[in-house]
N, C-alpha and C positions, 0 to 999 in steps of 0.2 A: 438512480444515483442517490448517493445519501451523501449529505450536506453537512457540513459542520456545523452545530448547534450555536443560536442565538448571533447568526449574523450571513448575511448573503455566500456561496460559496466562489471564490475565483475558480477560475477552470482548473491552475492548480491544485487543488485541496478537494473534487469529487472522485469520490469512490462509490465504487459498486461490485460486485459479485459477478467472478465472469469462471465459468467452470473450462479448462482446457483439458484435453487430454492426459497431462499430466497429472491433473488436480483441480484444487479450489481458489483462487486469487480474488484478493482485493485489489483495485486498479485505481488508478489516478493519470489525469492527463499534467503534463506538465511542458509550461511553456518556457523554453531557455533562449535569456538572453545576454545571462553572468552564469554558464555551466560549472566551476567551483564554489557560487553559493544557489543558484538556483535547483538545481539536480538534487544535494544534498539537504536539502530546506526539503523539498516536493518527500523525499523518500522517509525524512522525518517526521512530517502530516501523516503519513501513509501509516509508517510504524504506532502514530498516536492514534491515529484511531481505528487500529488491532485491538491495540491493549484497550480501549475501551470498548471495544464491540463483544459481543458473544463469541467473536472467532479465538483459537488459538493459533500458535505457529506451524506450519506448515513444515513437511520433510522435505520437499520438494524443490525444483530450482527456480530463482525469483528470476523476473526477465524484465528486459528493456526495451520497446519496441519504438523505432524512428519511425515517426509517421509522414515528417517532413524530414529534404537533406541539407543539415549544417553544412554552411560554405563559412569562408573565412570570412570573420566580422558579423555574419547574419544570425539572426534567431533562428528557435528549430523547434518543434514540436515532438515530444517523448509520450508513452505510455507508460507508467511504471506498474507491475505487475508483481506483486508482495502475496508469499504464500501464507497461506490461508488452510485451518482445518474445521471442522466442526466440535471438536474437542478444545477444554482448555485443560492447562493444571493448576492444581491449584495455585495459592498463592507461596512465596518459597518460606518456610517455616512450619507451615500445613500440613499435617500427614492425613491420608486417606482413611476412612472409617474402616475399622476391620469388619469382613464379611462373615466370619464364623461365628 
């Protein structure tokens, strides 16, 4: 798991590289106890630290996996699963070097 730099990681904030059948994901555990601000916080860690990793965006479909099950009033424990490629592009304004 890789950790967000310059300070302890909560459970929500580690990622790591998990290859599925599909493809290539960055994951993050996410623990929900306010689902309209905790879920959307978790998937926005995730998306930061894409954009700053060596990964690009993925084509692929991004997933959410319950590890625990939400009942009314309780917490719940998620995976989030953010596609992932080994490719990036550039940056937008960028054009590519011609090859000829």
């Amino acid at each position: 798991m890789a950790a967000v730099p310059g300070r302890p990681a909560p459970a929500h904030e580690r990622q790591a590289g998990r290859s599925l059948p599909g493809g290539l994901y960055g994951v993050t555990r996410c623990e929900v106890e306010n689902p309209w601000e905790d879920i959307p916080a978790a998937w926005k860690t995730l998306v930061a630290w894409r954009e700053n990793s060596k990964y690009g965006h993925g084509a692929h479909q991004w997933l959410e996996e319950h590890l625990t099950i939400p009942g009314a009033g309780k917490s719940f424990v998620l995976d989030l699963f953010l596609t992932v490629s080994e490719w990036r592009l550039p940056p937008a304004g960028l054009s590519q070097p011609d090859n000829q």
